[in-house]
C-alpha positions in Angstrom: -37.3 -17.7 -3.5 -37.4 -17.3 0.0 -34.8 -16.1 2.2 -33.9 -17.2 5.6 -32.3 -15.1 8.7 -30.5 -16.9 11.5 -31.2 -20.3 10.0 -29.2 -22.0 12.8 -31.1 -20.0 15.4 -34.0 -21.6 17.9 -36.7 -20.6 15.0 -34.7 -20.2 11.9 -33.5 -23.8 11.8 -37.0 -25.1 12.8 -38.5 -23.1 10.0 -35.5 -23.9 7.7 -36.1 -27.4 8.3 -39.4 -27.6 7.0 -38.7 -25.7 3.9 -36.0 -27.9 2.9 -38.3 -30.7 2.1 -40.1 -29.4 -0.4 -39.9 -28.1 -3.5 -39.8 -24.3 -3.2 -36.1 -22.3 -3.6 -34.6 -21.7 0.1 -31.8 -19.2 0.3 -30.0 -18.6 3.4 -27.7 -16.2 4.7 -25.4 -17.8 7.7 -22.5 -16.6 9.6 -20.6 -19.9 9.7 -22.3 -22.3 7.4 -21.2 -25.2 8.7 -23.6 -24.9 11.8 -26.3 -25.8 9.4 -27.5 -29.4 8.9 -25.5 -31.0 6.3 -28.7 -32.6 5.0 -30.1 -29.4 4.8 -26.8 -27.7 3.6 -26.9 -29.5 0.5 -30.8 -28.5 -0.2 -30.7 -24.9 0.0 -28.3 -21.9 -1.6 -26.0 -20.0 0.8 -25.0 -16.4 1.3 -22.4 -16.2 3.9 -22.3 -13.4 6.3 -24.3 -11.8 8.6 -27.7 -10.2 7.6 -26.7 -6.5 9.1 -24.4 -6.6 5.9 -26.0 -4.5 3.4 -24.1 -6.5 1.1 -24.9 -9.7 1.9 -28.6 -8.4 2.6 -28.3 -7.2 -1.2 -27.0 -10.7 -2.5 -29.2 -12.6 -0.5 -32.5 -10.8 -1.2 -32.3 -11.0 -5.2 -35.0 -12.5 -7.0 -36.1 -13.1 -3.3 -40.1 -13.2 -3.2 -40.4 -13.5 1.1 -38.0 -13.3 3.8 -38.1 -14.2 7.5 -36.6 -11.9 9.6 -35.1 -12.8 12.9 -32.8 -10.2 15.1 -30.2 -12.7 16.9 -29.6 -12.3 20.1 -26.9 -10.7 21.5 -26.7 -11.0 25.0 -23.1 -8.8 25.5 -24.8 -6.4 23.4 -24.2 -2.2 25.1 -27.5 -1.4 24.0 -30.5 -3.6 22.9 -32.1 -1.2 21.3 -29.0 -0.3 19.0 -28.7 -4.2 18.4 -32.3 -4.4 16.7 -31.8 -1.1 14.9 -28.4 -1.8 13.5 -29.7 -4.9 11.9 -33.0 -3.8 10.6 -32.3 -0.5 8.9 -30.3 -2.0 6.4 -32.5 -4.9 5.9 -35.6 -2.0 5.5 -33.5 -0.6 2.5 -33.1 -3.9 1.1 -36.7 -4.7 1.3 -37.0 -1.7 -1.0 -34.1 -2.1 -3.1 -34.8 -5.4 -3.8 -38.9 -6.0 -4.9 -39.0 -8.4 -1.9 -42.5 -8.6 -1.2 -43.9 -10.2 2.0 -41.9 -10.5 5.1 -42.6 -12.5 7.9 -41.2 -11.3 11.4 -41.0 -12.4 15.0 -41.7 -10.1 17.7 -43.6 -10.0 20.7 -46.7 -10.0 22.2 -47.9 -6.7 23.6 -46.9 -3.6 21.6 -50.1 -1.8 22.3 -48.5 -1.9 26.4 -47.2 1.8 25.7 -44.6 1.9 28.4 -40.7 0.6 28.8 -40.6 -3.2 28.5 -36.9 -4.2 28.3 -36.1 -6.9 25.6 -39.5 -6.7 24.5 -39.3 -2.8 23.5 -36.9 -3.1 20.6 -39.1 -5.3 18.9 -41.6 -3.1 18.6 -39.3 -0.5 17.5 -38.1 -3.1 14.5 -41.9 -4.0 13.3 -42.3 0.0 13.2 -39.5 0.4 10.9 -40.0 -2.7 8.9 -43.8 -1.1 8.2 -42.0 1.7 7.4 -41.0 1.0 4.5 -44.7 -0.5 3.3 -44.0 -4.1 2.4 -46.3 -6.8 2.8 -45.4 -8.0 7.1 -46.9 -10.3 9.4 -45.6 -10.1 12.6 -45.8 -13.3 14.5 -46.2 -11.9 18.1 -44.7 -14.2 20.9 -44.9 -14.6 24.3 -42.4 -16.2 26.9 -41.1 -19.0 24.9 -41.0 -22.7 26.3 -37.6 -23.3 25.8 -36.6 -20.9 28.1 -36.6 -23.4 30.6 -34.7 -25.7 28.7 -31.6 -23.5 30.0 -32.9 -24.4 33.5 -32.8 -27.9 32.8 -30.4 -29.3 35.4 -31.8 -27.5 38.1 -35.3 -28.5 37.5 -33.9 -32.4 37.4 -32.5 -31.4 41.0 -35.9 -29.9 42.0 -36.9 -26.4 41.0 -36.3 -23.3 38.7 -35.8 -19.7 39.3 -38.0 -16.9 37.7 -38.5 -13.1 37.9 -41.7 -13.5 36.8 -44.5 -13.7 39.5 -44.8 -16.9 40.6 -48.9 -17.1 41.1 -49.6 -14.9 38.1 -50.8 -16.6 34.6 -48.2 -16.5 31.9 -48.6 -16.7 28.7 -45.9 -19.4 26.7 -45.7 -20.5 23.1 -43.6 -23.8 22.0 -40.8 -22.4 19.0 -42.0 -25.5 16.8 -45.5 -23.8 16.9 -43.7 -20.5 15.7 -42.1 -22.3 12.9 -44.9 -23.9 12.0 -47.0 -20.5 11.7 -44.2 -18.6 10.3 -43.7 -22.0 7.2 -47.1 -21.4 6.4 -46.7 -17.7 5.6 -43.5 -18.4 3.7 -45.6 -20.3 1.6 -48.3 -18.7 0.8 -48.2 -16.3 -2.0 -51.7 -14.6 -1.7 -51.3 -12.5 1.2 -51.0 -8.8 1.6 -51.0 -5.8 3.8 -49.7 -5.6 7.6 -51.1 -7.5 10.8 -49.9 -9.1 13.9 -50.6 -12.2 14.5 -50.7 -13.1 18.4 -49.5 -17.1 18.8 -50.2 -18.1 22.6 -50.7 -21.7 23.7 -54.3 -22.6 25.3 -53.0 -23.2 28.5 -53.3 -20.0 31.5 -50.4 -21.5 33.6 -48.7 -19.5 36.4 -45.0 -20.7 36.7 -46.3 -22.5 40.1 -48.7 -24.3 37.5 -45.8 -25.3 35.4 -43.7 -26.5 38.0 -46.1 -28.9 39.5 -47.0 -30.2 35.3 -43.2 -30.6 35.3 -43.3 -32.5 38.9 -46.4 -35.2 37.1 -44.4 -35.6 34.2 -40.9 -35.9 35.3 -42.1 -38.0 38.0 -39.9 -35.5 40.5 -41.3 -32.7 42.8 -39.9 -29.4 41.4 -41.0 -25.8 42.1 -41.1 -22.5 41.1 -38.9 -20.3 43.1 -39.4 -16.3 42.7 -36.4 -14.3 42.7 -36.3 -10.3 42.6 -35.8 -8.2 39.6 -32.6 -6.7 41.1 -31.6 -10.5 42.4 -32.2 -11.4 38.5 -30.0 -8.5 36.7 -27.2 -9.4 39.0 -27.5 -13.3 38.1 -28.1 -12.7 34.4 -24.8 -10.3 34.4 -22.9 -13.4 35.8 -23.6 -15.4 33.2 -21.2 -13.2 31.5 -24.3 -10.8 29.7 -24.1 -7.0 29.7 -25.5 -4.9 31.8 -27.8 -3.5 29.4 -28.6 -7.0 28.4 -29.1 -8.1 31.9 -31.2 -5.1 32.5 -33.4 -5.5 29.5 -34.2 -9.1 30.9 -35.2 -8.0 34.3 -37.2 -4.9 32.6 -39.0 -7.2 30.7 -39.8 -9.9 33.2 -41.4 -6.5 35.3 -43.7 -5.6 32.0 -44.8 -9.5 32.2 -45.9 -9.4 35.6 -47.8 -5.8 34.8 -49.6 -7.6 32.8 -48.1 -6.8 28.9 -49.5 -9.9 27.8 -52.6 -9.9 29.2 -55.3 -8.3 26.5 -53.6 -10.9 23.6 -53.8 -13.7 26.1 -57.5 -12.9 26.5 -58.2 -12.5 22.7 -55.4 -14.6 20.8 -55.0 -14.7 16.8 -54.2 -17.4 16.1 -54.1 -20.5 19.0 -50.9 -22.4 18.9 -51.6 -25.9 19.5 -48.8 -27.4 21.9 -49.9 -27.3 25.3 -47.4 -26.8 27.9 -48.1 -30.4 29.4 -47.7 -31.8 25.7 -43.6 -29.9 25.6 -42.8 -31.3 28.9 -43.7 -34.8 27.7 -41.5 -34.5 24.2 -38.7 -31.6 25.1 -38.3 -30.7 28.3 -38.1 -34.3 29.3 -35.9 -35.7 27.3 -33.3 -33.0 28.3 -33.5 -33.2 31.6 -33.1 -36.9 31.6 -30.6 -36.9 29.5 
């Protein structure tokens, strides 16, 4: 059996959607189950709840053999770090509890940065307690996802996005399909053991001026990168209605990007992920902003 968290997330219901065309037993455990895909729904068993329930971690993880684990986001969230924490101690007993044997978790890149990161930080703090406890993990370590931009995507139409990160320094970006992907495989396969990281980064070494002008060829529009400071950003992100810690934790990360938190994985990745960032425009990005 394998378990799903936030199976209507931007991973989860990649990774849920694989699953639920083969043959292997998919449990998930869903807030509001009718966000899933009824297709899907009718394919897979259902715990209802949310997985910082030790109950319905304890229902859900029976006779369960590997589990994904996802924190949500919660961008009105007083304290980011609390929000990791308060979801992954209880799942950490159940891992125990419950035999489960291999989990597979998304985190970030860059744990071996050593200083404050924002966003990023808590991660680090949940793959440390998840190890913890000694089960079999692989931690699929991410950089600055793709569809981030997708949020962006009426403003790039009319010509540009903003970003705190800097805009003539290489970052590195992973598609979430290539995520789900990885993270499908592992869910799979039965014979591995121990802890690792895995590092998933695209082949491309874009700066966000790069990206904007691969946007500009493919969407057949000019559009550019525009830099906006870290205090500019917290104050735009806490308008959008997100806490201040939230906002914070986004403009703290975006700082430990362009320190260069990324850079030793981006030089030496695990594991390559194969969509380019050329590749996304063509089949995501495009398609929603001409939409």
């Amino acid at each position: 059996m394998i378990v799903i968290t936030a199976p209507t997330g931007r991973i989860g219901h990649q990774v849920l959607g694989a699953l639920a065309q083969g043959d292997h037993p998919v449990r998930v455990i869903a807030r509001d189950p009718s966000r899933l895909d009824p297709a899907v729904h009718e394919r897979v068993a259902v715990v209802r709840g949310s997985h910082n329930d030790p109950e319905v971690l304890a229902e859900a993880f029976e006779g369960a053999d590997s589990v994904l684990w996802l924190v949500p986001p919660d961008p009105r969230a007083e304290d980011a770090l609390a929000h990791y924490l308060d979801f992954t101690r209880p799942a950490c007993e159940a891992f125990e509890t419950s035999g489960v044997e291999r989990v597979v978790g998304i985190t970030s890149l860059g744990r071996a940065y050593g200083r404050p990161a924002g966003l990023l930080s808590p991660a680090f703090a949940m793959d440390r307690l998840i190890e913890d406890t000694g089960v079999d993990y692989r931690a699929l370590a991410m950089p600055f996802f793709m569809e981030n931009l997708l949020s962006q995507a009426a403003a790039i139409a009319e010509g540009g996005f903003l970003t705190a990160n800097a805009v003539d320094r290489p970052l590195a970006t992973v598609a979430t399909r290539d995520i789900a992907e990885a993270a499908v495989g592992l869910l799979l396969d039965g014979s591995w053991s121990g802890q690792d990281e895995i590092p998933l980064i695209s082949g491309d070494a874009l700066t966000p001026s790069d990206m904007a002008r691969i946007m500009s060829e493919v969407l057949e529009r000019p559009v550019r990168a525009r830099q906006t400071d870290l205090d500019t950003y917290r104050t735009t992100m806490a308008g959008y209605g997100m806490s201040d810690a939230w906002a914070r934790g986004l403009a703290e990360m975006a700082a430990a990007q362009n320190d260069g938190i990324y850079d030793a994985d981006h030089a030496n990745p695990g594991r390559p992920a194969p969509t380019t960032f050329r590749q996304w425009c063509v089949e995501v990005l495009k398609p929603a902003v001409t939409a």
